[in-house]
N, CA, C and O atoms as CSV, one atom per row, in Angstrom:
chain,resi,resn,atom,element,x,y,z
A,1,UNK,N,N,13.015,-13.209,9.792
A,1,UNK,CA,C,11.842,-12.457,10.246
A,1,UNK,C,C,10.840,-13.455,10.832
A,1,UNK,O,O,10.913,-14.629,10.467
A,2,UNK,N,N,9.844,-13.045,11.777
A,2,UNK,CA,C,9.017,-13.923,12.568
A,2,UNK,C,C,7.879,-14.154,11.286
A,2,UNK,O,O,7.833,-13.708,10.140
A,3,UNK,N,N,6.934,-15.139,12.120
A,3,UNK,CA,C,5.856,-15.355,11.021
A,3,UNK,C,C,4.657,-14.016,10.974
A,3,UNK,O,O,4.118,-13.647,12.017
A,4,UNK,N,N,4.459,-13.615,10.138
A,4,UNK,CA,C,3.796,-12.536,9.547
A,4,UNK,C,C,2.350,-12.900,10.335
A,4,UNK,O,O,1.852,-14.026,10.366
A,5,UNK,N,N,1.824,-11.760,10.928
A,5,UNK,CA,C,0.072,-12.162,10.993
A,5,UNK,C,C,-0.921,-10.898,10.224
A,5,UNK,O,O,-2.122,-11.083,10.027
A,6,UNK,N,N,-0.479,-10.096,9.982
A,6,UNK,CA,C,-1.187,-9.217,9.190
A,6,UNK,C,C,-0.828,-8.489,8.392
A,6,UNK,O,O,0.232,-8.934,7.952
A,7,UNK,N,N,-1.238,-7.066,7.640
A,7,UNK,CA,C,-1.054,-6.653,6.437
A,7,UNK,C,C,-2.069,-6.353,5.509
A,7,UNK,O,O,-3.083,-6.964,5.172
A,8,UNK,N,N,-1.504,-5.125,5.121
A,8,UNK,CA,C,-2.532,-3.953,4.887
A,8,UNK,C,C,-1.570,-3.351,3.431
A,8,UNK,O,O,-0.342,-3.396,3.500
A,9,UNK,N,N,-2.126,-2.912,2.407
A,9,UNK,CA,C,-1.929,-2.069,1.263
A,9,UNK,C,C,-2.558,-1.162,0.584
A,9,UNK,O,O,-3.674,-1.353,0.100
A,10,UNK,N,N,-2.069,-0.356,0.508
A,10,UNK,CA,C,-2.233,0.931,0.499
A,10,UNK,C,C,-2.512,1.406,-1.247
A,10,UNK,O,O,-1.645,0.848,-1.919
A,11,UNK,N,N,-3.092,1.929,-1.792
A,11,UNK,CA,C,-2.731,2.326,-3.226
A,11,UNK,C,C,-2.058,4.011,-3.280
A,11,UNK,O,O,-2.471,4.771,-2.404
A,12,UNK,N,N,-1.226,4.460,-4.115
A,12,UNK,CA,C,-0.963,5.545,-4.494
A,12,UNK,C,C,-2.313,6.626,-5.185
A,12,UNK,O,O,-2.324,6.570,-6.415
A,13,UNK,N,N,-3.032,7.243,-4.788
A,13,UNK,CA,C,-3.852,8.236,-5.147
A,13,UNK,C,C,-3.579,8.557,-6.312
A,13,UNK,O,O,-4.301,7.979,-7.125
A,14,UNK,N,N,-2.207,9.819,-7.122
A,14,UNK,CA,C,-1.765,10.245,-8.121
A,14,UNK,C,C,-0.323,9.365,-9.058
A,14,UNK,O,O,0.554,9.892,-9.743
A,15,UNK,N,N,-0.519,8.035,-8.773
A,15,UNK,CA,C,0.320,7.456,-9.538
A,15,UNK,C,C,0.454,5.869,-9.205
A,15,UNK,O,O,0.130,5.342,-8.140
A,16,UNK,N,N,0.958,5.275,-10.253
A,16,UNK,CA,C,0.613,3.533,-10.147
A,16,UNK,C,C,1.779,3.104,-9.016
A,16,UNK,O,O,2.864,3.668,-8.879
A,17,UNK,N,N,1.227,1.843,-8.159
A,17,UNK,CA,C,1.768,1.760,-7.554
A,17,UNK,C,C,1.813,1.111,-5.653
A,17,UNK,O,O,2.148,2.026,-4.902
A,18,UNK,N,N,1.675,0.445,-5.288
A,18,UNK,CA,C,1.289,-0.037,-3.929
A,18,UNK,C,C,2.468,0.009,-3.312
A,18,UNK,O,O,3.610,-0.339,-3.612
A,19,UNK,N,N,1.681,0.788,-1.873
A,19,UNK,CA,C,2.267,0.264,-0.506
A,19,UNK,C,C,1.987,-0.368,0.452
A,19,UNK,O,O,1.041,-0.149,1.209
A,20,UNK,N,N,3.516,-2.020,0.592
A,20,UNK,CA,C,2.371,-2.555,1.316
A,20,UNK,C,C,3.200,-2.887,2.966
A,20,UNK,O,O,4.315,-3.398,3.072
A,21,UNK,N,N,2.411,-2.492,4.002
A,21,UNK,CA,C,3.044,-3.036,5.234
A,21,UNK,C,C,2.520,-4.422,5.978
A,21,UNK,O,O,1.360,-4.781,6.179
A,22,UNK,N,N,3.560,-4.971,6.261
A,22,UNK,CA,C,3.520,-6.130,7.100
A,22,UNK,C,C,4.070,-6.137,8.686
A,22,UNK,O,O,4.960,-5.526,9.278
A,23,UNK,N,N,3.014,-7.209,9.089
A,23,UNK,CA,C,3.020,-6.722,10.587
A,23,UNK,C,C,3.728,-8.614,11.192
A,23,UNK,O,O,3.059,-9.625,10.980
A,24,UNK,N,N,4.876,-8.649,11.784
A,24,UNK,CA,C,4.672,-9.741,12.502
A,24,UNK,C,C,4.716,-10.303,13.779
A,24,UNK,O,O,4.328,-9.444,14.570
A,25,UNK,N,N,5.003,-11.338,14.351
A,25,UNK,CA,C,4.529,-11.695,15.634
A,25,UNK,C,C,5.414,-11.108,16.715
A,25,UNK,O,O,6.632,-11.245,16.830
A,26,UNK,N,N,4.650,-10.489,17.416
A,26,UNK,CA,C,5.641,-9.466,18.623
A,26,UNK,C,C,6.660,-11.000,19.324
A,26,UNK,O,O,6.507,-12.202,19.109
A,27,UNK,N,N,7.618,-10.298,20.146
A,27,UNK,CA,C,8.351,-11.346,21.136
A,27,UNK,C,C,9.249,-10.501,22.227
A,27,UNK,O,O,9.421,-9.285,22.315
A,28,UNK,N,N,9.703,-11.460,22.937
A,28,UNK,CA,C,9.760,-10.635,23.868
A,28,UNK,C,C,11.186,-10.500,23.809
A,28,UNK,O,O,11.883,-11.510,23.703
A,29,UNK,N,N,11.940,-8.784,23.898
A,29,UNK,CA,C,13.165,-8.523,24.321
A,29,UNK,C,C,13.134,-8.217,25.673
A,29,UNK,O,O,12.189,-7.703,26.271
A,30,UNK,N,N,14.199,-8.551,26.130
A,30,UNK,CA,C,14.434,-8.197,27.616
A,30,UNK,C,C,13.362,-8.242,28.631
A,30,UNK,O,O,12.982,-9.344,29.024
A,31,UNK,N,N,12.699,-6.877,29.216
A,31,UNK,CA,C,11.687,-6.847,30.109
A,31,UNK,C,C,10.360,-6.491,29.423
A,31,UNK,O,O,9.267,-6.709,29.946
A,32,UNK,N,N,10.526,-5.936,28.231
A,32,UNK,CA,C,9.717,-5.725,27.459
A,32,UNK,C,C,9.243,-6.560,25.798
A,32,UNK,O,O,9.974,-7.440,25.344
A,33,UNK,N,N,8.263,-6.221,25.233
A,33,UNK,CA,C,8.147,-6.768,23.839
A,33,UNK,C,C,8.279,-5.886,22.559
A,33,UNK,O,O,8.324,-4.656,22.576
A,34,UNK,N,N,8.329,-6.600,21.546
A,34,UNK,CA,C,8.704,-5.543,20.172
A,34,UNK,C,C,7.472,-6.507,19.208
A,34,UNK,O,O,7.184,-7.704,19.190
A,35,UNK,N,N,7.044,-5.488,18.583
A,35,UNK,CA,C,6.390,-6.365,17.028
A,35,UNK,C,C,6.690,-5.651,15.721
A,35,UNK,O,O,6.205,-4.633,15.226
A,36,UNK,N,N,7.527,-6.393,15.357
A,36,UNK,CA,C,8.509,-6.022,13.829
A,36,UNK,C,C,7.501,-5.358,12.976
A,36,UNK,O,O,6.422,-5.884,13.247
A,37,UNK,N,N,7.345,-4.426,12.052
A,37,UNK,CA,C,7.014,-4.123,10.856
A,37,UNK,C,C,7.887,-3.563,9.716
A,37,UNK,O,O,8.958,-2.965,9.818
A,38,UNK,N,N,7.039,-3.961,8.362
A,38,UNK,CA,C,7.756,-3.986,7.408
A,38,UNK,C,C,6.998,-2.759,6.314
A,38,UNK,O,O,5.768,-2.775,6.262
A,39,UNK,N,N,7.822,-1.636,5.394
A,39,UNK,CA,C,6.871,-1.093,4.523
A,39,UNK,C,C,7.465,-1.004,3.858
A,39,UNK,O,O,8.615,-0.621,4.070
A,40,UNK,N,N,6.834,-1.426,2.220
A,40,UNK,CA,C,7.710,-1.679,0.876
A,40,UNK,C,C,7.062,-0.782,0.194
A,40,UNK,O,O,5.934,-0.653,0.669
A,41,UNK,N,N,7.310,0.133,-1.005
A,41,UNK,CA,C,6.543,1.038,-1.340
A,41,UNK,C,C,6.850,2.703,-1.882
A,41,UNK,O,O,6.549,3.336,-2.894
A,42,UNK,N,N,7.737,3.057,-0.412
A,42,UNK,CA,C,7.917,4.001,-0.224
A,42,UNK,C,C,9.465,4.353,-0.397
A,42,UNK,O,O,10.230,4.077,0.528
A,43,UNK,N,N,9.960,4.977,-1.603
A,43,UNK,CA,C,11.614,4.990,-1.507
A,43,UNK,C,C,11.761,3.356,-2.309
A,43,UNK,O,O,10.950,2.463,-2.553
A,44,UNK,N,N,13.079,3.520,-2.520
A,44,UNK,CA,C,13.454,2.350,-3.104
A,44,UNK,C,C,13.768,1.337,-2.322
A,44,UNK,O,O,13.639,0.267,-2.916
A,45,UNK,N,N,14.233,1.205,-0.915
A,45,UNK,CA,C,14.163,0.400,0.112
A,45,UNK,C,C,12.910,-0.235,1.063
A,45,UNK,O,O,11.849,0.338,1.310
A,46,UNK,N,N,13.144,-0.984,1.321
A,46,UNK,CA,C,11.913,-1.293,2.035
A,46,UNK,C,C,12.386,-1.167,3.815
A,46,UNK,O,O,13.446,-1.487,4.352
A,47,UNK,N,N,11.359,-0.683,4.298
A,47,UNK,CA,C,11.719,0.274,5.965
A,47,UNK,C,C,11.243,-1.062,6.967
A,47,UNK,O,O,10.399,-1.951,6.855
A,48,UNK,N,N,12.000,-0.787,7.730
A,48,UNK,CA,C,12.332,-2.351,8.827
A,48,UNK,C,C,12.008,-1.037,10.138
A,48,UNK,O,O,12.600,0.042,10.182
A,49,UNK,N,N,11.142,-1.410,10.919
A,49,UNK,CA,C,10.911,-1.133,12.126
A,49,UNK,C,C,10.189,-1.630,13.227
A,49,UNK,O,O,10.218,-2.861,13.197
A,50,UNK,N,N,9.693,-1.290,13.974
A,50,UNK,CA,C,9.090,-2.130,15.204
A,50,UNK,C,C,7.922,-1.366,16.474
A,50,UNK,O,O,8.072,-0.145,16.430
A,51,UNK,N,N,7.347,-1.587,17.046
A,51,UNK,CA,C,6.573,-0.802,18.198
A,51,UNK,C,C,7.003,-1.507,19.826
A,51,UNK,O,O,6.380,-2.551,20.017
A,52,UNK,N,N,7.377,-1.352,20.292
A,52,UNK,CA,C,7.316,-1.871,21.732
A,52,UNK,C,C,6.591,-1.458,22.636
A,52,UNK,O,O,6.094,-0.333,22.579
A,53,UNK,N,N,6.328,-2.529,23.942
A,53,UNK,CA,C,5.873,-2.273,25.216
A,53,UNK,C,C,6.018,-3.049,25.985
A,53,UNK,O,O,6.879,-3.925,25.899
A,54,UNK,N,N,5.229,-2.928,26.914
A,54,UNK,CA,C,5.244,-3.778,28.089
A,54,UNK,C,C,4.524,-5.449,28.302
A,54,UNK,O,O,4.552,-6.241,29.243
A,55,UNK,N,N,3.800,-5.497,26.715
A,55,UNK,CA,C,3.291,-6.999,26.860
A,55,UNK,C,C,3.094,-6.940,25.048
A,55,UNK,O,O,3.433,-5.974,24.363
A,56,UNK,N,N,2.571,-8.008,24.603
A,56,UNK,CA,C,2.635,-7.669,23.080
A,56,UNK,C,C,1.536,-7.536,22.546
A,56,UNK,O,O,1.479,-7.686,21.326
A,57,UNK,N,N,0.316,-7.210,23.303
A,57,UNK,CA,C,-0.418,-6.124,22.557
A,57,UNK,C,C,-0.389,-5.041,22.365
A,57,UNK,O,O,-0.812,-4.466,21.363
A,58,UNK,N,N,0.392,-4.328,23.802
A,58,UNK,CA,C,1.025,-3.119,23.316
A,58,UNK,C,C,2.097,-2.465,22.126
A,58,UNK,O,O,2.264,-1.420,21.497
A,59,UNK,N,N,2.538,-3.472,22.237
A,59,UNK,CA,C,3.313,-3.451,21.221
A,59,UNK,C,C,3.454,-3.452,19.722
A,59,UNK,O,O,4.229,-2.927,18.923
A,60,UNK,N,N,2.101,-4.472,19.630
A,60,UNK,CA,C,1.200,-5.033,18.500
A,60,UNK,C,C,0.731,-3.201,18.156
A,60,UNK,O,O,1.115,-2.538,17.193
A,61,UNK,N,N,-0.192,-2.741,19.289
A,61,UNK,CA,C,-0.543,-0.933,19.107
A,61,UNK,C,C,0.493,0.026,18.808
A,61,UNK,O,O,0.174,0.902,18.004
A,62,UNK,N,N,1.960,0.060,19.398
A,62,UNK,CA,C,2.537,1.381,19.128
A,62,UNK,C,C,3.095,0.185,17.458
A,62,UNK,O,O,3.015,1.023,16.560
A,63,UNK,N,N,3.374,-0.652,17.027
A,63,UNK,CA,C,3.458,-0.933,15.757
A,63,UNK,C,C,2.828,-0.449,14.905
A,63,UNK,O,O,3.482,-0.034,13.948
A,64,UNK,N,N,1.264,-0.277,14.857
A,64,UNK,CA,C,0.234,0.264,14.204
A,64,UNK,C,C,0.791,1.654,14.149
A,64,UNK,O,O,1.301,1.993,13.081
A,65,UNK,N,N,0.762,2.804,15.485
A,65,UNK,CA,C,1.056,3.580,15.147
A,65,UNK,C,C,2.400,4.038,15.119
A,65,UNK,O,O,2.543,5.104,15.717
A,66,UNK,N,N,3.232,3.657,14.710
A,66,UNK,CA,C,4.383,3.964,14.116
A,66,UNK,C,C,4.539,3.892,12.556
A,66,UNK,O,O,5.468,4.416,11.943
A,67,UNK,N,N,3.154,2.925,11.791
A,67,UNK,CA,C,3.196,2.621,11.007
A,67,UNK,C,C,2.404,4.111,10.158
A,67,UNK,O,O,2.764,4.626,9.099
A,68,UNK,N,N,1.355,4.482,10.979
A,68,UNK,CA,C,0.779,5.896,11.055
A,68,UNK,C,C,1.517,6.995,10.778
A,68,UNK,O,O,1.336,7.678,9.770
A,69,UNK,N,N,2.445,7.242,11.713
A,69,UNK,CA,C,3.789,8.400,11.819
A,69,UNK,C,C,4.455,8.128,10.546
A,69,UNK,O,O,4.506,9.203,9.948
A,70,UNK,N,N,5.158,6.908,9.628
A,70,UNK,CA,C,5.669,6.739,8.803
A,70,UNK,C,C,4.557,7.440,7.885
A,70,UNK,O,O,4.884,8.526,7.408
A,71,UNK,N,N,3.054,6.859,7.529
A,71,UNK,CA,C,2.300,7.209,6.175
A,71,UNK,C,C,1.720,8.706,6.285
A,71,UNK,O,O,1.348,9.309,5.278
A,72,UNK,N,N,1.656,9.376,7.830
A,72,UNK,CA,C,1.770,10.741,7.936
A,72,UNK,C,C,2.048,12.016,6.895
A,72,UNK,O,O,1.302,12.943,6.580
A,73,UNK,N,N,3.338,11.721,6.506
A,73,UNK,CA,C,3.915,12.360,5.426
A,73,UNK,C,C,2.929,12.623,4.072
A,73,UNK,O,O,2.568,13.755,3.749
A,74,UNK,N,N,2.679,11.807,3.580
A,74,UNK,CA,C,2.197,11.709,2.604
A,74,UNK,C,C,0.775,10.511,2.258
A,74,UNK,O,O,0.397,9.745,1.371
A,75,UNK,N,N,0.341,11.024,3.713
A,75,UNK,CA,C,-1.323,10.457,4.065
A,75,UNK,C,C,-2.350,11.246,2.603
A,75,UNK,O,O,-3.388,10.728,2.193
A,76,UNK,N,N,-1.924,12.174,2.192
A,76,UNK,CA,C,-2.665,12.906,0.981
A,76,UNK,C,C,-2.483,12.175,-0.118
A,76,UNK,O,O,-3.365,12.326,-0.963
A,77,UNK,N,N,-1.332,11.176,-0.473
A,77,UNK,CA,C,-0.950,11.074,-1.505
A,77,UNK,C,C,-1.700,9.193,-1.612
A,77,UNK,O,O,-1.681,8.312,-2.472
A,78,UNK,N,N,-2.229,9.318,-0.339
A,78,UNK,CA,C,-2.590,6.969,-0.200
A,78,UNK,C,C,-3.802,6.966,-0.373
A,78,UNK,O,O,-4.211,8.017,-0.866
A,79,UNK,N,N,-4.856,5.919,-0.093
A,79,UNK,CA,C,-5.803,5.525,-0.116
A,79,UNK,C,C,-5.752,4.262,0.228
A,79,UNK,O,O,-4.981,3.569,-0.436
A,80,UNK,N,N,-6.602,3.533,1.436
A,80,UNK,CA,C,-6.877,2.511,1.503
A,80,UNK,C,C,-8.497,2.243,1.471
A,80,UNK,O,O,-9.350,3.027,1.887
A,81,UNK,N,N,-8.622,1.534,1.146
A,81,UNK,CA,C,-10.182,0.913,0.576
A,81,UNK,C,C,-11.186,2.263,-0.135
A,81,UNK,O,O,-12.372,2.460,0.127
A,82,UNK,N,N,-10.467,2.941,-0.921
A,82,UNK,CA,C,-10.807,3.860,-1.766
A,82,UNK,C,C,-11.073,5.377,-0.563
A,82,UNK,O,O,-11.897,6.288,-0.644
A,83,UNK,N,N,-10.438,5.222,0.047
A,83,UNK,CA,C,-10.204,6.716,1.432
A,83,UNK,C,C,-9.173,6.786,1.774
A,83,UNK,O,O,-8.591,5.971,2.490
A,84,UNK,N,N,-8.522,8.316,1.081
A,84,UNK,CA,C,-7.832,9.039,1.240
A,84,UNK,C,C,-7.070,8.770,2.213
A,84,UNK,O,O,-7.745,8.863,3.239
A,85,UNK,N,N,-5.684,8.393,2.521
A,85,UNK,CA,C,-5.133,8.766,4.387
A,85,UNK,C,C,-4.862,7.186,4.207
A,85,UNK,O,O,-5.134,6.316,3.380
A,86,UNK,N,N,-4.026,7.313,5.702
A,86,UNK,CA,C,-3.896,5.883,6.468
A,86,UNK,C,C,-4.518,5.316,7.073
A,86,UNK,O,O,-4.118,4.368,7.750
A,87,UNK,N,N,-5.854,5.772,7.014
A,87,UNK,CA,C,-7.194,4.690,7.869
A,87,UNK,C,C,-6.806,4.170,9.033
A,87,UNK,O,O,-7.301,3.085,9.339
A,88,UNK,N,N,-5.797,4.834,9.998
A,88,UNK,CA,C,-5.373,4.218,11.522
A,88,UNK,C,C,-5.279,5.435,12.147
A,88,UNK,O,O,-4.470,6.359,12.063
A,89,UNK,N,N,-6.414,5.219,12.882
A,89,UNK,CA,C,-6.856,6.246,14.297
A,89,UNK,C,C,-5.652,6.772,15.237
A,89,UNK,O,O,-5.058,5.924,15.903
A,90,UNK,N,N,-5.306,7.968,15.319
A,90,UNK,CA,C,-4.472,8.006,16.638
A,90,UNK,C,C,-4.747,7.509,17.996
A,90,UNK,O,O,-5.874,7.756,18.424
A,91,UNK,N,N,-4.035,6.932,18.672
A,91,UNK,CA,C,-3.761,6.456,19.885
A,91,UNK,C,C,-3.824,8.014,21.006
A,91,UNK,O,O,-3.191,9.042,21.247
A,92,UNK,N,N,-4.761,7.451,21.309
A,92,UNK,CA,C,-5.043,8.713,22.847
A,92,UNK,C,C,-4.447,7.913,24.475
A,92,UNK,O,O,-5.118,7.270,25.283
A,93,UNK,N,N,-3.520,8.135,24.501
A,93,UNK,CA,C,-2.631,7.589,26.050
A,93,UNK,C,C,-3.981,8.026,27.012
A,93,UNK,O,O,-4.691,9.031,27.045
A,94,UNK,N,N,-3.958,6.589,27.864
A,94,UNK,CA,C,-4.335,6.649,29.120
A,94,UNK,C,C,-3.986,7.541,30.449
A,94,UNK,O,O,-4.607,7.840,31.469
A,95,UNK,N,N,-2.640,7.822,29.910
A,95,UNK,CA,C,-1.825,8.617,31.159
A,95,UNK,C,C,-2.554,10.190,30.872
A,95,UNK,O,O,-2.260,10.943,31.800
A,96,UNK,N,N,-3.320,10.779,29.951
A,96,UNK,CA,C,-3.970,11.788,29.631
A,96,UNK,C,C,-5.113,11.928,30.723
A,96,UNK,O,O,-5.834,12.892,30.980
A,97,UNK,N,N,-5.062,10.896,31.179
A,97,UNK,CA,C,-6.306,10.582,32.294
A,97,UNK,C,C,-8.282,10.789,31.764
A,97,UNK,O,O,-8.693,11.415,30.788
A,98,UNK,N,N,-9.079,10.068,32.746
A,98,UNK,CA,C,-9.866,9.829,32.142
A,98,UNK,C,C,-10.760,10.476,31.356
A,98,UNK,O,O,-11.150,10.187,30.225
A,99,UNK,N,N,-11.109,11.575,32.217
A,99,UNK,CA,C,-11.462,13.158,31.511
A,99,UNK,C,C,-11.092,13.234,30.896
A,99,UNK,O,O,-11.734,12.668,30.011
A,100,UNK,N,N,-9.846,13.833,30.361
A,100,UNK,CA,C,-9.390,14.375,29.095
A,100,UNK,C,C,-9.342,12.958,28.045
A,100,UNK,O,O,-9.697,13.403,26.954
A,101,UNK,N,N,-9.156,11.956,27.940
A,101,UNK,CA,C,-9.293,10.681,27.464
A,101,UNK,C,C,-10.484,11.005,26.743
A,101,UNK,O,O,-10.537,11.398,25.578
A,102,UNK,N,N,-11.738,10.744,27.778
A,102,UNK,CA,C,-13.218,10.819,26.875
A,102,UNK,C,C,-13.994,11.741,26.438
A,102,UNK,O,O,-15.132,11.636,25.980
A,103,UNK,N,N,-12.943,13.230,26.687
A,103,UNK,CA,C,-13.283,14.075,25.529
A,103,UNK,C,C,-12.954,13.775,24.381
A,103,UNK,O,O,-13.714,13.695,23.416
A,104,UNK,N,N,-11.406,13.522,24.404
A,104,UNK,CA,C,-10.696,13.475,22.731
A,104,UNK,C,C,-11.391,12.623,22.495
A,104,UNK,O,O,-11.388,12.401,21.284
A,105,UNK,N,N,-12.292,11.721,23.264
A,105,UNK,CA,C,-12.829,10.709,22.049
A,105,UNK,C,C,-13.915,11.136,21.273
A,105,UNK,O,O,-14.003,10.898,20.069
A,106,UNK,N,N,-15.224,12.121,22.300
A,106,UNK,CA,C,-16.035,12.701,21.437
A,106,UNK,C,C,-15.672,13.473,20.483
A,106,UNK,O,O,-16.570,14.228,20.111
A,107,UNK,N,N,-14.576,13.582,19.879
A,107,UNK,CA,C,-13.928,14.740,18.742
A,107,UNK,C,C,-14.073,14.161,18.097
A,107,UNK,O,O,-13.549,13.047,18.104
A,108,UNK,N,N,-15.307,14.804,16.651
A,108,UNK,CA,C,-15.649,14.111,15.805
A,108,UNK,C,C,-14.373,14.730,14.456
A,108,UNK,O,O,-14.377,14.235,13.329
């Protein structure tokens, strides 16, 4: 696995117990990039996945939210820094264009 740069844990709300994901250094496949993540916690295995794009901050972003889509499920059941949920904002695509972009953002 690459060298780790971040990482985040999660507590269980109704029972003892942490989940914790690790994020590490994107690189580049082919024409595009990937940045590995890791979540231990959940299930008896620990889940190996990744975000890609077109440079590795993007990538670094759909990592985040993929990491989102995974704690989705059972966003009721986590807490990070004593709040409820996965504390990671959905991603509003640019291709939504700009209008519709900076509405969803005023959605409180």
């Amino acid at each position: 696995m690459r060298p780790l740069f971040a990482s985040r844990r999660y507590k269980w709300a109704d029972q003892p117990g942490w989940i914790t994901a690790r994020f590490f250094i994107p690189f580049r496949s082919g024409t595009s990039y990937k940045c590995p993540f890791t979540i231990h916690g959940i299930g008896r295995t620990e889940i190996e996945s990744y975000g890609s794009g077109t440079d590795s901050l993007q990538a670094v972003m759909m990592a985040f939210q993929r990491l989102r889509v995974f704690l989705e499920p059972i966003a009721d059941k986590i807490t990070f820094d004593g709040t409820l949920g996965s504390n990671i904002p959905q991603h509003i695509p640019n291709s939504l264009g700009p209008e519709k972009g900076s509405s969803l953002h005023r959605i409180d």
